[in-house]
Structure formats: C-alpha cells, structure tokens
C-alpha positions as CSV (number, residue, x, y, z in Angstrom):
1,X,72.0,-83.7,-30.7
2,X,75.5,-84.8,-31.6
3,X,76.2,-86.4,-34.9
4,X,76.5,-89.8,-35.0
5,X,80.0,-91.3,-35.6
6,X,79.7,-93.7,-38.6
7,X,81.9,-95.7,-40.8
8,X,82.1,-97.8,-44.0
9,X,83.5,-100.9,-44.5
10,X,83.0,-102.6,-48.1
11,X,86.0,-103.8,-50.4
12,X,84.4,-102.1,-53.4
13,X,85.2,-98.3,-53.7
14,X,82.1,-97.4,-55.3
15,X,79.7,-99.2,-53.0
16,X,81.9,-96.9,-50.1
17,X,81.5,-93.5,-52.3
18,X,77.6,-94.4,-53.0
19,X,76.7,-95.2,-49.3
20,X,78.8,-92.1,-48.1
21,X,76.5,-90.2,-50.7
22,X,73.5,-91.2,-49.7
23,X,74.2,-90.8,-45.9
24,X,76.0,-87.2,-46.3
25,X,73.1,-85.8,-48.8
26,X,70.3,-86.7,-47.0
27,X,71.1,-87.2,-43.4
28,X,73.8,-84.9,-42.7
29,X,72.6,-83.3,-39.6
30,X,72.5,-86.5,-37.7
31,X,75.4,-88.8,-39.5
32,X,79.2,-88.1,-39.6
33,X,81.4,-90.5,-41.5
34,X,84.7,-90.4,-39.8
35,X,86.3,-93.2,-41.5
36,X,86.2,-96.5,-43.9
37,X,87.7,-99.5,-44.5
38,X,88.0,-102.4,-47.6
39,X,89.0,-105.4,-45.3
40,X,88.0,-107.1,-42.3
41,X,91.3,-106.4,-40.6
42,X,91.2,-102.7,-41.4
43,X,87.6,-102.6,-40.1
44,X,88.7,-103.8,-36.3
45,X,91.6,-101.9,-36.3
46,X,90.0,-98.6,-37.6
47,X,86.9,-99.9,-34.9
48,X,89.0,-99.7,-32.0
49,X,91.2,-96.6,-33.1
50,X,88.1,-94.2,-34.4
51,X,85.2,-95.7,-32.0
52,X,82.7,-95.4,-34.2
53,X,78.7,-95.6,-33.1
54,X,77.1,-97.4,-35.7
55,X,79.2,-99.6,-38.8
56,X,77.5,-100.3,-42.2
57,X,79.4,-103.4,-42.6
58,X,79.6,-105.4,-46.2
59,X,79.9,-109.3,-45.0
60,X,81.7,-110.5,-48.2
61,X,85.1,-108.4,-47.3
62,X,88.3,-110.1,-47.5
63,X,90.7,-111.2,-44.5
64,X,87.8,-111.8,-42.3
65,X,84.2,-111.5,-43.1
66,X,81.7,-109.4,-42.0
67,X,80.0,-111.1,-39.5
68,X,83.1,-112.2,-38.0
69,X,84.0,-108.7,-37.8
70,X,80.4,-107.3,-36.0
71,X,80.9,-110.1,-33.5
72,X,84.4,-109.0,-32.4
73,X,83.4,-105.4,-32.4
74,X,80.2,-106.0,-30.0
75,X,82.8,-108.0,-27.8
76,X,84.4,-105.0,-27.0
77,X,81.4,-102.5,-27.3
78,X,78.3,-103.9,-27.3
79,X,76.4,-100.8,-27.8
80,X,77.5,-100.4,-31.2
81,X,75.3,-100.3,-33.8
82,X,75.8,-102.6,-36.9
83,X,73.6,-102.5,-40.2
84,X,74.8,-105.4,-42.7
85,X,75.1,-104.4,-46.4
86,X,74.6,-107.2,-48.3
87,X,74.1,-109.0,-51.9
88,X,72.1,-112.2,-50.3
89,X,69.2,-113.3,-52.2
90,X,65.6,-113.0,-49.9
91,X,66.5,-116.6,-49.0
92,X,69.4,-115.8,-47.2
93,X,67.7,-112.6,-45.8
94,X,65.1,-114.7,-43.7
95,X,68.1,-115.0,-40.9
96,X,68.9,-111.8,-40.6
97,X,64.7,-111.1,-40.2
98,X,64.0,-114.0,-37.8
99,X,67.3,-112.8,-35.5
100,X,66.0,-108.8,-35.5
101,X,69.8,-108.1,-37.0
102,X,69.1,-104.7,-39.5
103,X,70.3,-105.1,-42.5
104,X,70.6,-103.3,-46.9
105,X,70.3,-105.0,-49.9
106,X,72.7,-103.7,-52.7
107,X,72.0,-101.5,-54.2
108,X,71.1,-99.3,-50.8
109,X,67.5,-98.2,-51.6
110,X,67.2,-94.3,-50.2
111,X,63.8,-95.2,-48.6
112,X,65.1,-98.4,-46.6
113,X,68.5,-96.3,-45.9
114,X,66.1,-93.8,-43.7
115,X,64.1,-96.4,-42.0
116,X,67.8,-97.7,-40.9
117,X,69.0,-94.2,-39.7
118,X,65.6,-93.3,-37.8
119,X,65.8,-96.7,-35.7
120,X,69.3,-95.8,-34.8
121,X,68.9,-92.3,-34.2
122,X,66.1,-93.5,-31.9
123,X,67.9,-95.5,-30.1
124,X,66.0,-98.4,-30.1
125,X,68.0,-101.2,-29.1
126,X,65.5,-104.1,-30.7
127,X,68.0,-106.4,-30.9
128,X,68.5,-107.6,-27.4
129,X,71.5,-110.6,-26.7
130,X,72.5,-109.4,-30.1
131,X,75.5,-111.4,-29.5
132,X,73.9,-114.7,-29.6
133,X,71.6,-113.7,-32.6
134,X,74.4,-112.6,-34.4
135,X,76.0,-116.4,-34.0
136,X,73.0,-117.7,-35.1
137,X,72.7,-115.9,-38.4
138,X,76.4,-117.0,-39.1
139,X,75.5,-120.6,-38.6
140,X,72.3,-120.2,-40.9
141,X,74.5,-118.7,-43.7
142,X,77.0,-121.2,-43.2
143,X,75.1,-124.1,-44.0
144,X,73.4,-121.8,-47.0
145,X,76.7,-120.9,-48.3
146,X,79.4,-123.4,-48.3
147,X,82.6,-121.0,-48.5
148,X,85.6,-122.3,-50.1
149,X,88.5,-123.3,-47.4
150,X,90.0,-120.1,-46.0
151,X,93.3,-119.2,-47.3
152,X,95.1,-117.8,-44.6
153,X,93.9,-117.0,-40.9
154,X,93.7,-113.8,-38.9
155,X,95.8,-113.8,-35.7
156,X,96.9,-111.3,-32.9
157,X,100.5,-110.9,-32.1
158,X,102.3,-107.9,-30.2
159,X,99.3,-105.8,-30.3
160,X,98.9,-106.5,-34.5
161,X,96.5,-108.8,-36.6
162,X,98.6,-110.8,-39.0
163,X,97.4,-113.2,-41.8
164,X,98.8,-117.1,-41.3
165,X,98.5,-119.2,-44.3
166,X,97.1,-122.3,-44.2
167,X,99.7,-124.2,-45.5
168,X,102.1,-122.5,-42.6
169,X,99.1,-123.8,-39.6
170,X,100.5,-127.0,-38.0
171,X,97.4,-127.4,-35.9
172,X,94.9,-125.4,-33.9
173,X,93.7,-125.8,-30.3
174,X,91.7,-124.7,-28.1
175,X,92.9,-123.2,-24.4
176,X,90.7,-122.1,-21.6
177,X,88.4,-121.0,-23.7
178,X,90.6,-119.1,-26.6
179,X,91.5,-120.5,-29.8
180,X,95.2,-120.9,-30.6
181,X,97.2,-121.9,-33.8
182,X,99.8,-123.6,-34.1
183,X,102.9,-122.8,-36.8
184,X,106.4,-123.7,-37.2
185,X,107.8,-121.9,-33.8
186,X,105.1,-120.5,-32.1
187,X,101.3,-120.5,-31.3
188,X,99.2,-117.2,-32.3
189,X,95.5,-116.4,-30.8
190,X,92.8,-116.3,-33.4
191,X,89.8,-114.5,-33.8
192,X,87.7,-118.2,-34.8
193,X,86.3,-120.8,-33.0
194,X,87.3,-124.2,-33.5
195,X,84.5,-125.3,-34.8
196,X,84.7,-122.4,-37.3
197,X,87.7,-123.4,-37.9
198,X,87.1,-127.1,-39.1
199,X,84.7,-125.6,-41.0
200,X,86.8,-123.6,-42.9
201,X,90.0,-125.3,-43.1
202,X,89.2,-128.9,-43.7
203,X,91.9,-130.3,-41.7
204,X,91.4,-133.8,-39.4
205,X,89.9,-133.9,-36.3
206,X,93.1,-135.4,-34.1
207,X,90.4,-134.9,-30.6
208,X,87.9,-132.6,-29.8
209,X,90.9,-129.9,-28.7
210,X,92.8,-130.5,-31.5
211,X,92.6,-129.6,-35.2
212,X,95.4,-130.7,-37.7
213,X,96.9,-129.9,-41.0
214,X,97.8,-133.5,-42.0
215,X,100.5,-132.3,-44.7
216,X,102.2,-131.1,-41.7
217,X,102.4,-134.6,-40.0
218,X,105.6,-135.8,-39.3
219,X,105.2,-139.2,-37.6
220,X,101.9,-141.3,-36.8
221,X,102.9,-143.0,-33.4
222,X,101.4,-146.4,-32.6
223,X,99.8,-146.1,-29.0
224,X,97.5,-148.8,-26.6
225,X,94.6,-150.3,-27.9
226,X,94.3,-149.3,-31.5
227,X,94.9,-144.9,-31.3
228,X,97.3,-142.6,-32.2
229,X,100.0,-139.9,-31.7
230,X,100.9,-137.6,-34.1
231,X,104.2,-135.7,-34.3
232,X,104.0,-132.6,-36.0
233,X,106.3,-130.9,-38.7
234,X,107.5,-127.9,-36.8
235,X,110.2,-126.7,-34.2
236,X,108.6,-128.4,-31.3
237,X,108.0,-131.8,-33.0
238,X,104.3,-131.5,-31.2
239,X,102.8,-134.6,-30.1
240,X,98.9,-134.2,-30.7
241,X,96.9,-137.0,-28.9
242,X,93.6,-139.1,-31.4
243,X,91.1,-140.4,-29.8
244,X,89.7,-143.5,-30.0
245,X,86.9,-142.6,-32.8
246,X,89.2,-140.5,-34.9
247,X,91.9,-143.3,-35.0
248,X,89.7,-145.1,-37.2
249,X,89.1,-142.1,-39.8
250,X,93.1,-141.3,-39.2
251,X,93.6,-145.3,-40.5
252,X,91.4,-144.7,-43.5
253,X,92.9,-141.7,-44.7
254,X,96.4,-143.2,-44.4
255,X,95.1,-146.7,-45.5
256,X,97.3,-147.8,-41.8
C-alpha cells in the first residue's frame, strides 16, 4: 500500500515539528508528510497545489480559520480526509462528537494519534454528508465562541487569494449564489457566506442581499413611504436599496 499524502497546517512551529514527529516515528510506513502550512491561505493554496489525502488542520490559524478552510477543501475534493487539532475545552468538543467530525486535543496524545491513523488508513468514510456536518459544527462554535470582528477578508482575484481590510469593504452582496465584496473600484468573490459575514464584520443590514460598512456611506437618500437609499463612498457611488424593516434600525443609528 502507498503512503498516504499528509500535511500540517498549524501557525505554531512547534505544534508542526511535534505532530510531524509523532506521525514520522511511529507511522512511517503508512504516512508521508509532503508539506505544511501556518495560515489558512497557505493551507488552500498548498491543498490544491500538493493534493494532499488527509489534512491535520489547527482551527485557530490566522487569515481564515480552520473550519473555513476543511469546508473549501471538501468543495473541491470531497474525499479528503480532515482531522481537526484543537485547544477546545470538552465543552466545545461535544460538536465535533455529535457531527462524527475526527478530531486531537493539544497536546496530540500518541494513543488517540493511532486511533486517528487506523480509521483513515481503513478507509472508513463515517462521516457521510460531511459537508453539512462540518456547517453545523461551525455554527455550534460560533455561538460558543463569539470571535472578535474579522480584520480583513479573504478574496479570489486573477487566480490569487488576497486579504481586503475591513475598513477598505464598502459592502457585500450576495450573487447567484456567491458572495461578493464590494471596495473602492471593484467587487472581489469571497470565500464567506453572508450570514458569516454579518457575523463577523458587524456592519448594517441595508436588505437581505446587502451588507454595509456604514463609515463608508456617503448619502442616505430619502425614498417612498418611510425607506432608504444609500450611496456608497467608492468609485461607483453605489446605490444600496433598505428595506422597509431596516429603515427603522438605519433611523436609529443615525437618529434621522
């Protein structure tokens, strides 16, 4: 049987050197680490240019976290195999054990480390619509864990990921089904739902398409029967539509 391509991702470098210990001492007939990574943008890139079978991904990375990064990778190969390393408390465990998603506690114990690596060498795919699990666990930890507001955002252009800082996003929308964000002279596709988004962000709810960064508001426009228009500080001088119930919050924010 061929070894098993594996990689690391973690921002520490000795959580990477301990875990690349433990897997090339004790399992190095069936386990090849080809590469690592310290970043969530390093992880997909290195995902998609090495191809490895089976990620042991840290979720508190910077640039994008590690669930955010095991759902993009299982978009475009969902027969990867992903094992979370993590620093959760048992509390926060409980949704990665009610959702079947594998996961190692920090510090990786060698006994739970094998029980991992026979289950993958074994195939067994026991986490089935591992997709929709995966979304569920990243709700349950959001509510858990209120993160602080995201400082920049993750977005494709030419082929590239590049960071957008929040205080460079305009607004964000969504488009047949892709998430877009908006900055001074151009929109960029992100990685992040809009809900996800709002989450993390904190900016106004304009309509349920629309997301915006209210210190990039240029004009509130006056419409019919009490709502809004906003006209946006970049190149375009974007016109984002309120609705109705967000007029209201939109007048008590700006005491209108």
């Amino acid at each position: 049987m061929d070894k098993l391509k594996a990689m690391i991702v973690d921002d520490e470098l000795p959580a990477r050197e301990e875990l690349n210990f433990l897997l090339s001492e004790s399992f190095y007939d069936n386990i090849n680490v080809i590469c690592e990574a310290k970043n969530g943008i390093e992880a997909i890139n290195k995902i998609k240019s090495f191809k490895p079978q089976v990620v042991f991904l840290d979720i508190d990375i910077p640039c994008l976290d590690g669930l955010k990064v095991a759902q993009i990778a299982i978009e475009n190969n969902p027969n990867i195999n992903i094992v979370f390393v993590t620093a959760y408390d048992q509390y926060a465990l409980k949704a990665f054990e009610i959702n079947a998603l594998d996961y190692l506690v920090k510090p990786v114990d060698l006994d739970r480390l094998k029980k991992t690596v026979s289950r993958i060498i074994d195939n067994d795919r026991y986490h089935l619509d591992y997709t929709s699990k995966l979304e569920k666990v990243m709700i349950e930890l959001e509510h858990l864990n209120h993160k602080e507001e995201l400082k920049c955002i993750p977005c494709k252009e030419n082929g590239k990921i590049i960071l957008v800082k929040r205080h460079n996003i305009c607004y964000c929308t969504v488009e047949n089904g892709n998430t877009y964000v908006g900055i001074k002279n151009k929109t960029l596709e992100t990685f992040y739902t809009l809900k996800e988004l709002e989450n993390k962000l904190n900016f106004f709810r304009a309509h349920r398409s629309y997301l915006v960064n209210i210190d990039n508001i240029k004009l509130v426009e006056p419409l019919f029967h009490g709502t809004y228009s906003l006209v946006l500080n970049d190149s375009f001088e974007t016109k984002i539509p309120v609705s109705r119930i967000n007029s209201k919050k939109l007048r008590d924010i700006f005491e209108l």
